[in-house]
N, C-alpha and C positions, 0 to 999 in steps of 0.2 A: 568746780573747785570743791574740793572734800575736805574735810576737815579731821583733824586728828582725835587724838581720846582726850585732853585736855582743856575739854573748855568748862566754864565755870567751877574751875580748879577740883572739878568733880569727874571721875572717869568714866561714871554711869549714864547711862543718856546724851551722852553729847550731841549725838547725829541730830537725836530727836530734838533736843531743847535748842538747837543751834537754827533749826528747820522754824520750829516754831515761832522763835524770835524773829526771824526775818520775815519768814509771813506777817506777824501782827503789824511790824515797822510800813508793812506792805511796800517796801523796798523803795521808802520814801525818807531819804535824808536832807534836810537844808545846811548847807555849809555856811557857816564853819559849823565844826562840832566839838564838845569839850564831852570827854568821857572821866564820868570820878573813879577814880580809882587807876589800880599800874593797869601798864598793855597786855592783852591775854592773848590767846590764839584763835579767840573771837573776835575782838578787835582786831586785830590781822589780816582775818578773812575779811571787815567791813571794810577797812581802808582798801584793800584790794578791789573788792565788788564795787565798790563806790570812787573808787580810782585816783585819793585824794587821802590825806595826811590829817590823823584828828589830835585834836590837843589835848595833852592826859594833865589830871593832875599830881602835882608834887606834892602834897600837905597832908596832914590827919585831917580828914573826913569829921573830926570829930570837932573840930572849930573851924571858927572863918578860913574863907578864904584870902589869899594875900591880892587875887587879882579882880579887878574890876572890869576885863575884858568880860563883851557879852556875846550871847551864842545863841545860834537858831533852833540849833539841836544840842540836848544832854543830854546823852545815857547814861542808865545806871543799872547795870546788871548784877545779881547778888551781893550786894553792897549794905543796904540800909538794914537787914538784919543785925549784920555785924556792929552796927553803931550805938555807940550810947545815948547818943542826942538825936533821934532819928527825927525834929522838930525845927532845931536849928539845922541841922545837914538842908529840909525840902525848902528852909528857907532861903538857906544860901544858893540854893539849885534855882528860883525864881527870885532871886536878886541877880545871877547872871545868864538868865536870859534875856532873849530882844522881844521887844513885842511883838506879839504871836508867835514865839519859841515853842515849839513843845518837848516836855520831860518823857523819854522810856526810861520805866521801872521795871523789874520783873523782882521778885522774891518767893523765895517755898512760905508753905504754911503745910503744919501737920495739926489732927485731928487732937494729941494728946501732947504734952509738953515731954514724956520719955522718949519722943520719936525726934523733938529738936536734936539737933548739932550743938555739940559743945561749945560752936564759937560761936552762937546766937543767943543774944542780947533779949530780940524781941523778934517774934511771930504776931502774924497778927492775920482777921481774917477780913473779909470785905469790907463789913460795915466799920470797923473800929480804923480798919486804915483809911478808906475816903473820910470819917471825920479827922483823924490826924489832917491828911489832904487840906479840908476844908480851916481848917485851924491857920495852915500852911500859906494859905490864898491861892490853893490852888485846882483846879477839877479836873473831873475825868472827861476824857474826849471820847473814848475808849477804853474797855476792858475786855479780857480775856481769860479764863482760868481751865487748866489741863490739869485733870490727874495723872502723876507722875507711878511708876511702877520698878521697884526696887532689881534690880539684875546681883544682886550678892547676895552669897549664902550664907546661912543663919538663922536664929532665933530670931531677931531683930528684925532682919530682911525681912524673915518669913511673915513676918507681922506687921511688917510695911505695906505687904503688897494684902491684907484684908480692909476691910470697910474701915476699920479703926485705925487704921495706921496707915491711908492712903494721906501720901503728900498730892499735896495739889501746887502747881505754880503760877503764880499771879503774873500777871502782864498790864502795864497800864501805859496810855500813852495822857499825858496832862500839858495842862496848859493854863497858864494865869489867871485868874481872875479878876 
């Protein structure tokens, strides 16, 4: 199954970050699954590969949730950049999981804060998100980090793709503590 140029609302990389994420998952889903955030064309392709319907949410990210159903699996793919509360979101992520749920994360991190996206909140790099994590009650089972390489042209691009301006994407798979 191939996947189109839209996933992670990002048209650069897809093939690649689409490849990657399912690797890390290692093509290990527990159902049921709640995904935060609307349905992408990533999610698409999971419900497909995994042959089974996931529950998205309806709400701002940014407060509670309204639902107290619990899940084996929650993704969260480029998401918690975007949020204000990135503290309260991982706790409402481990209030609705089941015990021994595990959380995928994934999010960019860049080298210099001119190289963030406009629509991010917060970057962050290993050690400052496992303490969020730990704050959170929740660890790593797992991690993962690719440096990512810009395919647009430009000043900006071009300076994406050197040592100072390499994004790198985090992948974590967690689990409650």
């Amino acid at each position: 199954m191939r996947l189109k140029t839209t996933y992670y609302n990002n048209p650069v990389l897809n093939e690649e970050r689409a490849r990657d994420t399912l690797e890390f998952m290692k093509r290990q889903i527990r159902l049921p699954v709640l995904v935060m955030g609307e349905k992408k064309e990533f999610e698409s392709y999971l419900e497909k590969y995994f042959s089974d319907k996931f529950n998205y949410t309806n709400h701002d990210l940014n407060w509670y949730s309204p639902s107290d159903t619990k899940y084996n699996t929650i993704l969260c793919f480029e998401i918690i950049e975007h949020l204000l509360n990135p503290l309260l979101f991982l706790s409402e992520c481990k209030r609705l999981m089941r015990k021994n749920g595990l959380l995928y994360i994934s999010y960019p991190t860049h080298t210099l804060k001119y190289f963030w996206h406009e629509s991010h909140f917060h970057e962050y790099d290993k050690s400052r998100f496992i303490y969020l994590l730990k704050i959170a009650g929740l660890e790593v089972v797992s991690y993962l980090e690719k440096t990512m390489r810009s395919k647009k042209i430009g000043i900006r691009p071009l300076l994406k793709n050197t040592p100072i301006g390499w994004s790198k994407q985090q992948y974590y798979k967690l689990r409650s503590i």
